[in-house]
C-alpha positions in Angstrom: -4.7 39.8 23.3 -5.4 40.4 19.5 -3.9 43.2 19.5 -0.6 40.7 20.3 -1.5 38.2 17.6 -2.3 40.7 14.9 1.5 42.1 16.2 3.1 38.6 15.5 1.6 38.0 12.2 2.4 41.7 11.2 6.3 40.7 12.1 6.3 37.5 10.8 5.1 38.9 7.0 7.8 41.2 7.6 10.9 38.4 8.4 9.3 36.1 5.8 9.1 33.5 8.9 5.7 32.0 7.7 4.7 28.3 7.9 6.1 27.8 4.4 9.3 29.4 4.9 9.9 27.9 8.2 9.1 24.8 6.1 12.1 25.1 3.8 14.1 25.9 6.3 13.3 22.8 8.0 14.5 21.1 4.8 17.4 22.9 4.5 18.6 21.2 7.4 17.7 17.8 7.0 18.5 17.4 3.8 22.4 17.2 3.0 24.2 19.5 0.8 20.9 21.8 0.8 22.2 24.9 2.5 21.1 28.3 1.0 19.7 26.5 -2.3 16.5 28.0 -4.3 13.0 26.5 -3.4 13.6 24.4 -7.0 17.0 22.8 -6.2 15.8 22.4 -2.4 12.7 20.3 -3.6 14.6 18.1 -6.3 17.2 17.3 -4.6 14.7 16.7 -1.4 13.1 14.0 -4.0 16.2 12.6 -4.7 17.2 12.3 -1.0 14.3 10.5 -0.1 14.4 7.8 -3.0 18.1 7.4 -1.9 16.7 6.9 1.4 14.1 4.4 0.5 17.1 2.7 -1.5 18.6 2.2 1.9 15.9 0.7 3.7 15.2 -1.7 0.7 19.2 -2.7 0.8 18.6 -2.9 4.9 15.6 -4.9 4.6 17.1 -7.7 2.0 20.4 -8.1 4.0 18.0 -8.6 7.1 16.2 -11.6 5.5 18.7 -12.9 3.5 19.5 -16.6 4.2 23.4 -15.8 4.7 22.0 -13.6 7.1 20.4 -16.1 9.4 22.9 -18.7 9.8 22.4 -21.3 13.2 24.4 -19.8 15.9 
């Protein structure tokens, strides 16, 4: 059974597949427009998506209690 493990980590050092790469990668596909960028430009424009994303819930939250919002129906 170690012998396996020790076999898994040995490939994975090989592909490059550790946690943090499988990480970026993770990014890379959540985050729009991302696609085959370096680790810099994947994390700033990760930033960026997530304050543009906090933006929208702010905007979605105001609308939701905004009194033109809750008119008598």
């Amino acid at each position: 059974m170690e012998r396996r493990r020790r076999r898994r980590l040995v490939r994975r050092r090989r592909t490059g597949a550790g946690p943090v790469q499988s990480k970026l990668k993770m990014l890379e596909e959540l985050v729009p427009g991302c696609a085959d960028q370096d680790v810099e430009t994947l994390l700033a424009r990760t930033a960026d998506y997530i304050t543009l994303l906090e933006l929208h819930a702010s905007l979605l939250e105001s609308l939701q209690t905004s009194p033109v919002w809750n008119l008598p129906g």
